[in-house]
C-alpha positions in Angstrom: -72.0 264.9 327.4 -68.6 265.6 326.5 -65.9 265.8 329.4 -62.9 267.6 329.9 -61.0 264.3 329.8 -62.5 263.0 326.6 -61.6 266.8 325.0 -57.9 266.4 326.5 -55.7 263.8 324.5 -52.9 262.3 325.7 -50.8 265.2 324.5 -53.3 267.9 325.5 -52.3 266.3 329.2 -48.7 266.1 328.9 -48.2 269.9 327.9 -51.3 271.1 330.6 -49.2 269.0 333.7 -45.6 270.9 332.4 -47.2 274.1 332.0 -48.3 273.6 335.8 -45.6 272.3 337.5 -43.1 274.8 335.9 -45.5 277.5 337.5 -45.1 275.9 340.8 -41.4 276.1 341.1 -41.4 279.2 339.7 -43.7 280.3 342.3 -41.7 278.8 344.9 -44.0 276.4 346.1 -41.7 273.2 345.4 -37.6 273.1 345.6 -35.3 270.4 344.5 -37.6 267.5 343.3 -40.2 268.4 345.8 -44.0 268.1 344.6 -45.8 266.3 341.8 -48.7 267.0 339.6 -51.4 264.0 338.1 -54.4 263.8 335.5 -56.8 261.1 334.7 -55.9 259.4 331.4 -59.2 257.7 330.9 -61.0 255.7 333.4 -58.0 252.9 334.9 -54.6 255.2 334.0 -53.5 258.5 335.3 -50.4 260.2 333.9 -48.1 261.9 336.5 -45.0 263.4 336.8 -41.9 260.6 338.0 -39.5 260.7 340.9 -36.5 262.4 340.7 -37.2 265.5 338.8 -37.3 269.4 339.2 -41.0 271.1 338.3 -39.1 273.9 336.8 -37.0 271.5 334.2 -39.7 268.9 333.6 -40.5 267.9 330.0 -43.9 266.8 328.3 -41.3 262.8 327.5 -40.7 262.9 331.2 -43.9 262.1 332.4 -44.8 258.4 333.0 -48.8 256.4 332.9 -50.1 254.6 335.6 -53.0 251.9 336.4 -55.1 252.8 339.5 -52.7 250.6 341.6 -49.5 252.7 340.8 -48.1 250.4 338.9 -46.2 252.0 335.8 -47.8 251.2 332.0 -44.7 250.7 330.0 -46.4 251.2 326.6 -47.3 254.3 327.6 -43.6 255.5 329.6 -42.3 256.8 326.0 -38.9 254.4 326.5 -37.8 255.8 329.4 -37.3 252.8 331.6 -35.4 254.4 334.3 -37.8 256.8 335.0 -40.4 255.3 338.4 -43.9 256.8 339.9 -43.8 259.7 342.5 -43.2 258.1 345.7 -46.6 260.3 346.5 -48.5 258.4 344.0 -51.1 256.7 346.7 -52.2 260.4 347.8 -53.0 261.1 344.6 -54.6 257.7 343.3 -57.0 257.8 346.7 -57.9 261.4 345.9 -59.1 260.0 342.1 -61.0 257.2 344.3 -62.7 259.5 346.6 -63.7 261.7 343.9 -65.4 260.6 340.3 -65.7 264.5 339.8 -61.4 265.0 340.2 -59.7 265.0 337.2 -56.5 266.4 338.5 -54.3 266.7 341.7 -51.6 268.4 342.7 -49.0 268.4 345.8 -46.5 270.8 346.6 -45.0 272.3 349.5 -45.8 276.4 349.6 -43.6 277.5 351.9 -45.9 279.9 354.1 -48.6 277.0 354.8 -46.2 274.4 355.5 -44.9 277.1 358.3 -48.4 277.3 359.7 -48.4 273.5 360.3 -45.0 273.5 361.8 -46.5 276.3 364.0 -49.8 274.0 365.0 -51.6 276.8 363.2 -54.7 275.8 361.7 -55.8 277.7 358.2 -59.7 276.2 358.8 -60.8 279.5 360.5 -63.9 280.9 358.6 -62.5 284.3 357.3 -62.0 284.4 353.9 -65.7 284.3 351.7 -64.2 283.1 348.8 -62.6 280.3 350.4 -65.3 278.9 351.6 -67.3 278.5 348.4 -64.6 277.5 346.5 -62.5 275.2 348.8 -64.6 274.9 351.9 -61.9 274.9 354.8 -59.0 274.4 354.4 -58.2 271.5 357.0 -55.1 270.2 358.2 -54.2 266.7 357.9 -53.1 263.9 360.8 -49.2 263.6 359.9 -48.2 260.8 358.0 -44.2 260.1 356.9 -43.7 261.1 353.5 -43.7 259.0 350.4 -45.3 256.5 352.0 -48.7 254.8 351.9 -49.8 256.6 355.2 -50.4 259.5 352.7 -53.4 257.8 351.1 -55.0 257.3 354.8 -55.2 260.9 356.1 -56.4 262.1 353.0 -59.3 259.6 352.6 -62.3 261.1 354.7 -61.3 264.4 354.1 -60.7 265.0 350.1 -64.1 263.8 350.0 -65.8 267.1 351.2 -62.8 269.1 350.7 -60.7 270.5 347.4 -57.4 271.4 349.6 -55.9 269.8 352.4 -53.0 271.0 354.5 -50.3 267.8 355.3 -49.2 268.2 358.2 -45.7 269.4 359.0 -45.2 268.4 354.8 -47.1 270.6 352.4 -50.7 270.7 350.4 -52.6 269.0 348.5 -55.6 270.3 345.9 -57.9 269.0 343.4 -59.9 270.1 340.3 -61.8 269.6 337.4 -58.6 270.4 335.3 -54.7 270.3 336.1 -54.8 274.3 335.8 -58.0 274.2 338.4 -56.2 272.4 341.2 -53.4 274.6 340.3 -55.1 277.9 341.0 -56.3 275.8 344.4 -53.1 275.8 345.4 -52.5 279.4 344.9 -55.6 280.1 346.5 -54.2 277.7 349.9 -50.8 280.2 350.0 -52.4 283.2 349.1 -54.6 282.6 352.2 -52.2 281.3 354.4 -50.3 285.0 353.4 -53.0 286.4 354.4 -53.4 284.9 357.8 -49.9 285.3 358.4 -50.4 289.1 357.9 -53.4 289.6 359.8 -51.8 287.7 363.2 -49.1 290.2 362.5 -51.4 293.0 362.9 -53.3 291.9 365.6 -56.0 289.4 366.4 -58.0 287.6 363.4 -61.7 288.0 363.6 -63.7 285.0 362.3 -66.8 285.5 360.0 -70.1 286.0 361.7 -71.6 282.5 362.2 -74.7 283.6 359.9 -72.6 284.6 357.0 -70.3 281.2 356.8 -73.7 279.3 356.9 -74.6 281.5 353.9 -71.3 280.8 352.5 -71.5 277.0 353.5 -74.8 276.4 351.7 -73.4 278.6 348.7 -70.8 275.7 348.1 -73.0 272.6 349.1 -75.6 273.5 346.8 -73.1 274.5 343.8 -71.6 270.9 344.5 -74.9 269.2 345.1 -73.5 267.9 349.0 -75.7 266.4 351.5 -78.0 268.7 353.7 -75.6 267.2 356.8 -72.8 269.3 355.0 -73.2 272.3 357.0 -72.9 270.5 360.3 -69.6 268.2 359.0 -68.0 271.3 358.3 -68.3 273.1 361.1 -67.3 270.0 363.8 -63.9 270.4 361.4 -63.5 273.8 361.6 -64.6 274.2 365.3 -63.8 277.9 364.9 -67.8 279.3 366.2 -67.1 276.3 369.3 -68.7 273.7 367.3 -65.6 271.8 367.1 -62.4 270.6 368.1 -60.2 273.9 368.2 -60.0 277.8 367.6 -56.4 278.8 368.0 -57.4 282.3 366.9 -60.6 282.9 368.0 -61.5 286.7 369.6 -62.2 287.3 373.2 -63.8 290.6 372.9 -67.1 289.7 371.6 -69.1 289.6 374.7 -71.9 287.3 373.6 -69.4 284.6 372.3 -67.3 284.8 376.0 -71.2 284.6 378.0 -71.3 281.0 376.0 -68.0 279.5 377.1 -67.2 277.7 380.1 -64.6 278.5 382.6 -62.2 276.1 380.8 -62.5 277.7 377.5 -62.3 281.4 378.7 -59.1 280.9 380.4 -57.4 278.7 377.1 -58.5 281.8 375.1 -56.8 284.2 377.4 -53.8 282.2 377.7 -53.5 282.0 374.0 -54.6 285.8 373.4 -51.4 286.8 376.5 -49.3 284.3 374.5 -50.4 285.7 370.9 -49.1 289.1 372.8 -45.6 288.3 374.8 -44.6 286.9 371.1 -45.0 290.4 369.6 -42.7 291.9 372.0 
């Protein structure tokens, strides 16, 4: 069967990965020299935008070839010794490791997300259908310094089950079957962290019921052929029905969910609802 990285050439790849990272600066979702976009190039090379350079000004010659170890393919760099690899090219090579299916990965810091993380404001909370089927949740990373190899290591588990990842107190990171697919990811990542952003604005954000995100969850896990343990992984990461870790936004007024909690739980959800409250004043 023919794949979309035998149709693309070399090319094909150059002009898809300018096309996109001139969207994202135009979009705001990088500054400066922020972000960087990759695609496979055949099974041991991926081509990715270098270090140093604005999304919005990039050119198809700009872009540099890597093996799967980061190390830069000079045949393939088009002359331009002084251009080097993203410093942020582990994240992206461990993402093409994790995932056989990924053909492309993008990073870039949208500015509404990365405010959520600075806030300790998680975007997993099940409220948005179509983010569920198409991303799952979107979960935020442990923090690792930027540029560096620690990058690779809190993305590993996750990107496995996952198509975006929050970085914490740094930016996003989405995956896809096409440079313009892990694009739109990222759209979709902002868009809902707009969303969020609006709805704490007007008041309190109700979840999903928990029998709709199963529907929702199974939806996805069949469409991407995921273990029947799926369901219960992603909710121990979200946590947001108190199968998990944390629910910063979770509602107090459903009756049925407050007769389940403990003592513990009802007062941190009280706390956070008076807190949630005094900040709107």
């Amino acid at each position: 069967m023919t794949t979309y990285k035998d149709r693309m050439t070399e090319h094909d790849l150059r002009a898809e990965i300018v096309r996109v990272s001139r969207l994202l600066w135009e979009k705001g979702f990088v500054a400066a020299t922020d972000g960087n976009v990759s695609a496979r190039l055949g099974s041991d090379r991926i081509i990715i935008t270098p270090s140093g350079f604005s999304k919005g000004f990039i050119e198809p010659e700009h872009l540099i070839v890597t093996d799967m170890d980061g190390k830069l393919i000079p045949s393939y760099s088009r002359g331009r010794r002084e251009l080097r690899p993203s410093s942020e090219t582990p994240l992206h090579l461990e993402a093409y490791r994790q995932r056989p299916d990924v053909h492309a990965v993008v990073h870039a810091h949208p500015p509404i997300t990365v405010a959520f993380t600075i806030a300790g404001i998680s975007l997993a909370q099940c409220v948005l259908p179509e983010v569920i089927v198409s991303l799952g949740s979107i979960q935020t990373t442990a923090y690792a310094t930027p540029g560096t190899p620690e990058g690779a290591g809190v993305v590993r588990e996750l990107i496995r089950t996952h198509d975006a990842l929050v970085l914490d107190h740094h930016g996003a990171v989405t995956v896809g079957k096409t440079v313009f697919d892990a694009y739109m990811k990222m759209e979709k990542v902002e868009h809902t962290a707009e969303i969020s952003r609006a709805a704490r604005q007007l008041g309190q954000v109700n979840l999903l019921p928990i029998e709709e995100v199963r529907k929702l969850i199974e939806k996805r896990r069949l469409a991407l052929g995921l273990p029947a343990t799926y369901e219960s992984e992603f909710c121990a990461l979200c946590g947001a029905c108190g199968k998990g870790a944390d629910d910063s936004s979770a509602s107090i007024s459903d009756e049925s969910s407050v007769a389940n909690l403990d003592t513990d739980e009802i007062s941190r959800l009280v706390t956070q609802a008076v807190a949630r409250e005094l900040g709107t004043k």
